[in-house]
C-alpha positions as CSV (number, residue, x, y, z in Angstrom):
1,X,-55.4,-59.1,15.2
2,X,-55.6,-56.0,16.8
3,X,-58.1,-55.5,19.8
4,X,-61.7,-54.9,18.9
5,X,-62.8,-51.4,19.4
6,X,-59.4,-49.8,18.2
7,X,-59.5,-48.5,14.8
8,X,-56.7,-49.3,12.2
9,X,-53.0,-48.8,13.1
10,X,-52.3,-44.5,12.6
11,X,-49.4,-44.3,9.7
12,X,-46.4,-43.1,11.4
13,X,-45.5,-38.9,9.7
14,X,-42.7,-39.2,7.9
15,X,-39.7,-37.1,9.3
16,X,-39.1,-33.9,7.6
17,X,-36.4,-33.1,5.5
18,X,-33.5,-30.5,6.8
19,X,-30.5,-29.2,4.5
20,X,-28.3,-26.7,5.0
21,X,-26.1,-24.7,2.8
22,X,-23.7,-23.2,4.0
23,X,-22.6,-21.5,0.7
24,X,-25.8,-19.6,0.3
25,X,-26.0,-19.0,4.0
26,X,-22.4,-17.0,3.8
27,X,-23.4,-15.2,0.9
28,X,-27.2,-14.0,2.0
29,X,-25.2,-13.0,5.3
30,X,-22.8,-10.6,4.0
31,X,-25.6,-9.4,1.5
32,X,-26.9,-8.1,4.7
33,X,-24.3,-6.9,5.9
34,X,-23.1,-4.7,2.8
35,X,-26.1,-3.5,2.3
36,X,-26.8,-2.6,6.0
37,X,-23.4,-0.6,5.3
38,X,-24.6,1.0,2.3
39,X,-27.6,2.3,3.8
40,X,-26.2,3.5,7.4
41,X,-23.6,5.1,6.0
42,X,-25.1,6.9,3.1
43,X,-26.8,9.9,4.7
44,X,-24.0,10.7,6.7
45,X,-21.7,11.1,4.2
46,X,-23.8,13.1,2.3
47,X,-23.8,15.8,5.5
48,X,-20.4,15.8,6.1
49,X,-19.8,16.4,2.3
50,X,-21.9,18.6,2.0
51,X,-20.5,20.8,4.4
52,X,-16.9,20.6,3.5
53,X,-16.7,20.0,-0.3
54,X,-18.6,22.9,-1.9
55,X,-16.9,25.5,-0.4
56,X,-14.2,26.6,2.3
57,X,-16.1,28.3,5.3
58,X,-16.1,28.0,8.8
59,X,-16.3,24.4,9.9
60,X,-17.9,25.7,13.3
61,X,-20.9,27.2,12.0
62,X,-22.0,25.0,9.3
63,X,-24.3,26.2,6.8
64,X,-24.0,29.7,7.9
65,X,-21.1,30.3,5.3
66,X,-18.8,32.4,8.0
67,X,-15.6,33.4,6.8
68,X,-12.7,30.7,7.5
69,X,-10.4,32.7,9.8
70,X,-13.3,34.0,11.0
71,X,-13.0,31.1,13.5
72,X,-12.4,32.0,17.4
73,X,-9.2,29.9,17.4
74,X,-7.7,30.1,14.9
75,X,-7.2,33.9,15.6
76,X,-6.6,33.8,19.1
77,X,-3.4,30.7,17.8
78,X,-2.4,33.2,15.1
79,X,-2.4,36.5,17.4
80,X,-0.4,33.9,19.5
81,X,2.0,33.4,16.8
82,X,2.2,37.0,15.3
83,X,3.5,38.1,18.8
84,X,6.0,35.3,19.2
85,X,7.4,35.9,15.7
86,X,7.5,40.1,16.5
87,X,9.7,38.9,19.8
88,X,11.9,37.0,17.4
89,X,12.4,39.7,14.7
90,X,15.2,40.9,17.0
91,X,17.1,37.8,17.3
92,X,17.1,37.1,13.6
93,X,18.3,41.6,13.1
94,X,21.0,40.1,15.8
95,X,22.1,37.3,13.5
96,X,22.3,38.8,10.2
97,X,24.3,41.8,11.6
98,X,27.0,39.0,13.4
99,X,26.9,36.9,10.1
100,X,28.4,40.2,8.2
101,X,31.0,40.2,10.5
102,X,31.7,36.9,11.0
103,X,32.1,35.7,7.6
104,X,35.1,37.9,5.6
105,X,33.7,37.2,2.3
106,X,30.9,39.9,2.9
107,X,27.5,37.2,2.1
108,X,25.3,39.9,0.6
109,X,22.4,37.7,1.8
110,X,22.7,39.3,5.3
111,X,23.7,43.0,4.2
112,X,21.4,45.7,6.1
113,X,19.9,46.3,2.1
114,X,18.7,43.3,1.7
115,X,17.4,42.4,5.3
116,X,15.5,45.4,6.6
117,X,13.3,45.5,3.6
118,X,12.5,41.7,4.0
119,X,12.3,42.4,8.3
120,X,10.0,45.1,6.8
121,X,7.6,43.0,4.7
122,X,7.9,39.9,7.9
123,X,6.6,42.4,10.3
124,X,3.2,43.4,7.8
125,X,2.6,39.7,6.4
126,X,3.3,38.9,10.4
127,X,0.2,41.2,11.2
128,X,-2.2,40.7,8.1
129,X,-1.5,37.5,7.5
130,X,-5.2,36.0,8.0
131,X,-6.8,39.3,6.0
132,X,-4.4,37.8,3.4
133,X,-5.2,34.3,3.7
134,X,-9.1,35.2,3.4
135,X,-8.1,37.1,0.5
136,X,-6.6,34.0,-1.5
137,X,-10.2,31.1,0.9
138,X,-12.4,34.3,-1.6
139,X,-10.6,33.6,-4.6
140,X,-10.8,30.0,-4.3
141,X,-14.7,29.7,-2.7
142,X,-15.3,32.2,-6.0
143,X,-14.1,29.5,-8.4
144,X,-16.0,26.9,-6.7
145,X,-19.2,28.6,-7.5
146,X,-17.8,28.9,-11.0
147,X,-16.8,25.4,-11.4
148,X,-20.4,24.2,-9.1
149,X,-22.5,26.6,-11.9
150,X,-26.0,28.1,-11.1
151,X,-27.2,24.8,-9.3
152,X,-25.1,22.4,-11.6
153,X,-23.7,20.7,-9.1
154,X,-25.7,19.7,-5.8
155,X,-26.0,16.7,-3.1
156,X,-29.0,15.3,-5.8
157,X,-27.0,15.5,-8.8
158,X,-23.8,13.7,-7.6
159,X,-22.9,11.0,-9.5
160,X,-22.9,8.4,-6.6
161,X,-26.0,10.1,-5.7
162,X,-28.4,7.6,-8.2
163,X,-26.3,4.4,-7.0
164,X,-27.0,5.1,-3.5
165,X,-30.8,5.8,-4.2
166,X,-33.4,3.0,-2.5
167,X,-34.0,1.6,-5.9
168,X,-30.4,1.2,-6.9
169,X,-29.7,-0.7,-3.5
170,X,-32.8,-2.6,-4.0
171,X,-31.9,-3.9,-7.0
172,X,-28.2,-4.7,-5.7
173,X,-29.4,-6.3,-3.1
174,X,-30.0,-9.1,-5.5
175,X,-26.7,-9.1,-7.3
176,X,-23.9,-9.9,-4.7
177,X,-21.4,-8.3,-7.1
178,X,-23.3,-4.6,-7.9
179,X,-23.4,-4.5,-3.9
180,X,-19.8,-4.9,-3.6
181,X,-18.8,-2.4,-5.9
182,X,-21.5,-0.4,-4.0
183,X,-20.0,-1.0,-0.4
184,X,-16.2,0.2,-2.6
185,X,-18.0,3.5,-3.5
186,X,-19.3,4.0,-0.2
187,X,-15.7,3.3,1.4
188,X,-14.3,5.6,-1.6
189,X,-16.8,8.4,-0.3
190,X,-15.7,7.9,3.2
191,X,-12.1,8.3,2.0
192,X,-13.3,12.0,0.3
193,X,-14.6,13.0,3.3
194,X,-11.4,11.9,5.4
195,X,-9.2,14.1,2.7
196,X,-11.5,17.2,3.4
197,X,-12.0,17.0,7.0
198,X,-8.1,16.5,6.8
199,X,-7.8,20.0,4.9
200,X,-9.8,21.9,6.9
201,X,-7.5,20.7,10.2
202,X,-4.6,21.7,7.3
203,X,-5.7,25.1,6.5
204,X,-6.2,25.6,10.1
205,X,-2.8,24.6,11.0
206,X,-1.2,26.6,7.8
207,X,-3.4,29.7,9.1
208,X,-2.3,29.6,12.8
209,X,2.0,29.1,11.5
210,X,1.8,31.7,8.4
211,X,3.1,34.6,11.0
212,X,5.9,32.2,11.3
213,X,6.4,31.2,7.9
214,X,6.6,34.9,7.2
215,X,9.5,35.7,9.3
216,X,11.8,32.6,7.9
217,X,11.5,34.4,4.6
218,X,13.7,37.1,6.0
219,X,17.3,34.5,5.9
220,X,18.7,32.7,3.6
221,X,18.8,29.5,5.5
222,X,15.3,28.8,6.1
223,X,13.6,30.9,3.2
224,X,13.0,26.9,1.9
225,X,10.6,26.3,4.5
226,X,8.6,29.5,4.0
227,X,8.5,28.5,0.1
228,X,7.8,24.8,1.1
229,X,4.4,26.7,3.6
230,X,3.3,29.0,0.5
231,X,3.6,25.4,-1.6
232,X,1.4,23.6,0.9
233,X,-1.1,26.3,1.6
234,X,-1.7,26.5,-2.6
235,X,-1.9,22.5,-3.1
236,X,-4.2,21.9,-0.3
237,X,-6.3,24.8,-0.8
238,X,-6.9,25.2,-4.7
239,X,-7.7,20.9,-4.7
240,X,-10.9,21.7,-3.8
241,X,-11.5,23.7,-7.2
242,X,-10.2,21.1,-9.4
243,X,-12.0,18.4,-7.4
244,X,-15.3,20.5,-8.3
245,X,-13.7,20.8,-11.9
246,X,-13.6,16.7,-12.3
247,X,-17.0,16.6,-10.4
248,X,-18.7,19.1,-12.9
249,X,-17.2,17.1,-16.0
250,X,-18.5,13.8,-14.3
251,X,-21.8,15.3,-13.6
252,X,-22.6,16.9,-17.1
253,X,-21.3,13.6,-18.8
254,X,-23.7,11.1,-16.6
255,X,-24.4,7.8,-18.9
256,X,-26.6,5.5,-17.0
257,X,-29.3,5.5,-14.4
258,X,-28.8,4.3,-11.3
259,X,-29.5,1.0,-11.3
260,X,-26.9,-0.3,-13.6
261,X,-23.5,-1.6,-13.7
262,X,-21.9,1.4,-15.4
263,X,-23.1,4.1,-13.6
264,X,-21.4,2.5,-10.4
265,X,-18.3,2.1,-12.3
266,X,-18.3,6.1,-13.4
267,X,-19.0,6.8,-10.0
268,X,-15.9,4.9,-9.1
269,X,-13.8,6.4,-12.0
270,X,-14.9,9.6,-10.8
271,X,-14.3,9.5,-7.2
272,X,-10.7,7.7,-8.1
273,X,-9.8,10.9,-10.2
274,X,-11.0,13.3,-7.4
275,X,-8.4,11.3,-4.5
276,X,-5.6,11.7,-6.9
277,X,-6.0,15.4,-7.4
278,X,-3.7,16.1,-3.8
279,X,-1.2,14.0,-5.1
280,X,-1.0,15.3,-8.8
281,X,-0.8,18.7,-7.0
282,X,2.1,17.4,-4.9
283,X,3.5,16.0,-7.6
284,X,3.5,19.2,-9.9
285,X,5.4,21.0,-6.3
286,X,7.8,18.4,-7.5
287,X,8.0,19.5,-11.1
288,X,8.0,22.8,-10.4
289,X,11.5,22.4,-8.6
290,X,13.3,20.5,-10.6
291,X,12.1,22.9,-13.6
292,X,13.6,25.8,-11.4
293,X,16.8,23.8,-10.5
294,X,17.1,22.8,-14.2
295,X,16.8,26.4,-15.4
296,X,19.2,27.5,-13.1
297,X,21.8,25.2,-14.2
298,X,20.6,26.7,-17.5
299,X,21.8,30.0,-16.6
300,X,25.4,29.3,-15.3
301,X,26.2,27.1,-18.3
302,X,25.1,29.9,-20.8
303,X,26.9,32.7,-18.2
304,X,30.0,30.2,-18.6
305,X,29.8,30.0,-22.4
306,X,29.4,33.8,-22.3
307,X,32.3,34.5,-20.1
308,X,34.6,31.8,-22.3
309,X,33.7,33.5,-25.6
310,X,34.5,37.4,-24.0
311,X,37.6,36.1,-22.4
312,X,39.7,35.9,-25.5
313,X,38.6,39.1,-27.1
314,X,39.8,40.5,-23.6
């Protein structure tokens, strides 16, 4: 019996039940974490892409569209250079003259004909070389803004421009595999803006060297590196005009909104094209000497041919 004046016995609560799954824990976890990335990441790569992928100015005065070699240093480096190449000018006049006489078989590579005029042309591409190279940044910044178009092409009408949107990532958010492929885009966006900010220190480089480059066009010996300079100087700075060439063509051919599976994936196919434009320019530098080596090999089995059918008649 229980003692008078207490009420009935209280039920004891039952426990409550705990489970844990780890599983869904991992996943919700790096949901959150991708798209933290997404979103931190988004409007900074927009700036820096911005400033370096519609055009070839002055990185030091963004949005002011200064001339390239307009910049402080990289004329005071190429003045720097111009002088140390005019010191050297004598040394490589002093070389050609001693190869004549050293070598009995008269190389005609290092006759006084052949090497003033080229000592000639070193000393003027020596002292206009960055009026030249602005020349060649006009030309290409004047395709861009053919290939952009009259507003075309802009930071709102990019084709990773929807995916990145608030809705798109909202919607990702709840499909573990559209985030993904949205954190690849992001990291194939940072690798674009790596590639530019890379040509820009290039063209810099290219700029501040070219008085050099122009004097080892004067001999024989190192005229390949002066070819191998005008090469690189072409590849990395007309990329950017077929990069906006693929951009255009991915832009006017958008297929999908934002929000859906293929419009990520074209944003992906189109940014994979864009990377590989450096090395398919590279790649043609390749072609384009072993089509030069193949012709001349062209040309001394025909001269051969020629001289075996004259010699007879002779």
């Amino acid at each position: 019996m229980t003692p008078a004046g207490l009420g009935a016995p209280v039920a004891r609560a039952a426990a409550p039940l705990f489970s844990f799954d780890p599983v869904a824990f991992v996943v919700r976890l790096v949901e959150g974490g991708l798209l933290q990335f997404v979103a931190s990441a988004r409007h900074t790569i927009d700036g820096v892409l911005t400033t370096y992928l519609f055009g070839t100015y002055d990185v030091a005065r963004p949005g002011q569209a200064a001339p390239f070699t307009s910049n402080t240093a990289i004329v005071a480096l190429n003045s720097l250079t111009a002088e140390a190449g005019t010191a050297l000018l004598a040394a490589v006049f002093l070389y050609s003259c001693l190869r004549t006489v050293v070598d009995h078989r008269l190389d005609v590579q290092h006759t006084l004909q052949v090497v003033l005029p080229r000592l000639l042309v070193a000393v003027v591409l020596m002292r206009w070389s960055l009026p030249l190279i602005q020349m060649a940044v006009d030309l290409e910044n004047a395709l861009c803004s053919l290939a952009v178009g009259q507003g075309a092409v802009g930071p709102a009408s990019l084709p990773w421009a929807d995916p990145l949107a608030g809705p798109a990532l909202q919607t990702a958010s709840q499909n573990l595999f559209l985030l993904v492929l949205t954190a690849l885009m992001v990291i194939a966006l940072v690798l674009l803006a790596l590639a530019y900010v890379v040509r820009a220190t290039l063209l810099t480089v290219l700029c501040v060297v070219a008085p050099l480059a122009a004097l080892l066009h004067v001999l024989p010996e190192t005229r390949g590196y002066s070819r191998q300079w005008g090469r690189l100087f072409l590849a990395t700075l007309f990329m950017q005009f077929v990069q906006l060439l693929v951009l255009r063509v991915a832009v006017t051919l958008t297929i999908a909104d934002g929000q859906s599976l293929v419009s990520i994936l074209y944003s992906l196919a189109a940014l994979y094209i864009m990377l590989r434009v450096p090395g398919a320019l590279g790649g043609a530098q390749h072609w384009e000497r072993r089509a030069a080596a193949a012709g001349r090999r062209l040309e001394r089995s025909a001269r051969r041919l020629v001289l075996a059918r004259l010699e007879p008649m002779a």
